[in-house]
N, C-alpha and C positions, 0 to 999 in steps of 0.2 A: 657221276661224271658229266652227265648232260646239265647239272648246273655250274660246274664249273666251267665248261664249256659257252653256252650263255653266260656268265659273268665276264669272260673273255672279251666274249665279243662285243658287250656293252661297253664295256670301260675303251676298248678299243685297240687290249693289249698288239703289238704285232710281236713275229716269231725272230727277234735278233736278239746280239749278242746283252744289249742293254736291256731287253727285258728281264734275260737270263739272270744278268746279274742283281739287278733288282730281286725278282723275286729267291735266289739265292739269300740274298742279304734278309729277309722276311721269312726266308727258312730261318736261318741262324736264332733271329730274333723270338720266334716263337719257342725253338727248341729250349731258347734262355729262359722264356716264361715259363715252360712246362717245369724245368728242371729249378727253377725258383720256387715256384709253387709248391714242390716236391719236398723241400728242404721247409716251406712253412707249412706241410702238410692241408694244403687249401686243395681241396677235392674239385671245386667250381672251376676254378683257373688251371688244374693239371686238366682237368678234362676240355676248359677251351686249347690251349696249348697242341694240346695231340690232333685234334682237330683241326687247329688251324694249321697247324703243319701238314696233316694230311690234304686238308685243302691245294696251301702250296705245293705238293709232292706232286698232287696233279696238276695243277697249272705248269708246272716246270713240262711234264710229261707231252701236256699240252702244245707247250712252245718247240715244240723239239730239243730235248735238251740235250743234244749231242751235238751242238753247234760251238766253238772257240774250244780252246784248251783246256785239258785238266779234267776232261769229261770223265775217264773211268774215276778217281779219285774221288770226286766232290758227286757221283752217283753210288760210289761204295759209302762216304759219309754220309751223304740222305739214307739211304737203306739204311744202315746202320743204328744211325738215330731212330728210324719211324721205327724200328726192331726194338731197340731199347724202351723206346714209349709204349711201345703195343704190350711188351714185357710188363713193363709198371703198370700200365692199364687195366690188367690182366688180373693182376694181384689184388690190385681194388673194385675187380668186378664192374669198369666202367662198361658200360653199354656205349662204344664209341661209334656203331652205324647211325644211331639215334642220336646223338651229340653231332656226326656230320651235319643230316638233314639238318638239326637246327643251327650250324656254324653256318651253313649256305644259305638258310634264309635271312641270316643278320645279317650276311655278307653281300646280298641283295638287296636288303635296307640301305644299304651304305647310297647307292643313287637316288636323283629328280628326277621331279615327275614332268617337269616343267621348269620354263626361264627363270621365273620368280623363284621358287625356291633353289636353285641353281645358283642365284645373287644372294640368299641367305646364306648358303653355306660359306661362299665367298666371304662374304663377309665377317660372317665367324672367326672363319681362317683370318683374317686380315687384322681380326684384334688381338689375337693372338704373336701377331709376326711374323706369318707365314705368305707366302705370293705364291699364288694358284694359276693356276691355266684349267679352262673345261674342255671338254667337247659334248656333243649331243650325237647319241646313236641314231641313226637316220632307220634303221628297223623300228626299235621299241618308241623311240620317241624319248629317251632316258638319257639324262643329262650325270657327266662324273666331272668330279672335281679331281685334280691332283697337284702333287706340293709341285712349282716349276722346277726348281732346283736343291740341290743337296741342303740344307739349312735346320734351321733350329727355333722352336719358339721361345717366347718369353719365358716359360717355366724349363726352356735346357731339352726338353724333347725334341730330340730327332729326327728329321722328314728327309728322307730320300728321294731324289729324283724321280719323277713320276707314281711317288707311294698316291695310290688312291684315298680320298680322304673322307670320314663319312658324311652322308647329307646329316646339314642342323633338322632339316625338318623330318626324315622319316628314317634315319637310322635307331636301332635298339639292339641292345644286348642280347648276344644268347641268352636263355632262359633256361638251365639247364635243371631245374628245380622236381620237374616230374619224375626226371630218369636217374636222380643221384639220390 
């Protein structure tokens, strides 16, 4: 929890209804890749999926997620799902504490270290299609990138309002190759 907590605070999420719904919608979206995963039987991607869900499940937790309407419902749905994945998880003997760790250290990749790679990532995004807005965490010194607005790149992928986006220069993939 204390990294997701720091990933919070870098990126600079605050605790309103537009966070909520954001990461709500990135709930949604992981639960699709787990349960995509599921049906190609890809072990790699069910195990990022549960994780990054879980991920979300705290961040939501985080935000206070008992803020705007619909709260018992769309909190029975989270449980719900994270019950059903921990279920499949389960069955395949995933080591999902070990897949967090390594979810939260990719997901910590995702920031700059510095201005300059801050404008690379920008600029990635930019050939893509996409219009960014940063900020720079005045603690760590760590610079996030996110999509300004709801939109879509070249290739039809979807960016939501303030999805954080990973840096060009120091983001990586979970590695989940040890534990599966």
């Amino acid at each position: 929890m204390d990294k997701v907590k720091q990933f919070l605070s870098i990126a600079g999420v605050e605790r309103n209804q537009e966070s909520i719904d954001l990461y709500r919608w990135l709930f949604v979206e992981e639960v699709t890749e787990f349960w995509t995963a599921w049906g190609n039987r890809d072990r790699t991607e069910m195990l990022d999926g549960i994780c990054d869900a879980w991920f979300i499940a705290n961040s939501l937790e985080h935000l206070d997620f008992h803020i705007g309407n619909g709260v018992v419902d769309s909190y029975h749905h989270i449980n719900q799902s994270i019950n059903s994945m921990c279920d499949a998880s389960n069955l395949l003997d995933f080591q999902v504490q070990e897949g967090f760790k390594i979810v939260c250290d990719s997901n910590m990749s995702k920031f700059d270290n510095n201005a300059q790679e801050a404008e690379q990532t920008a600029i990635k995004y930019s050939r893509l299609g996409i219009d960014t807005c940063q900020r720079k965490d005045l603690d760590s010194g760590k610079y996030a990138t996110f999509s300004e607005y709801a939109q879509m790149d070249i290739n039809r992928k979807a960016y939501q309002k303030g999805k954080l986006l990973k840096s060009a220069v120091n983001y990586f993939d979970p590695d989940f190759s040890e534990i599966l």
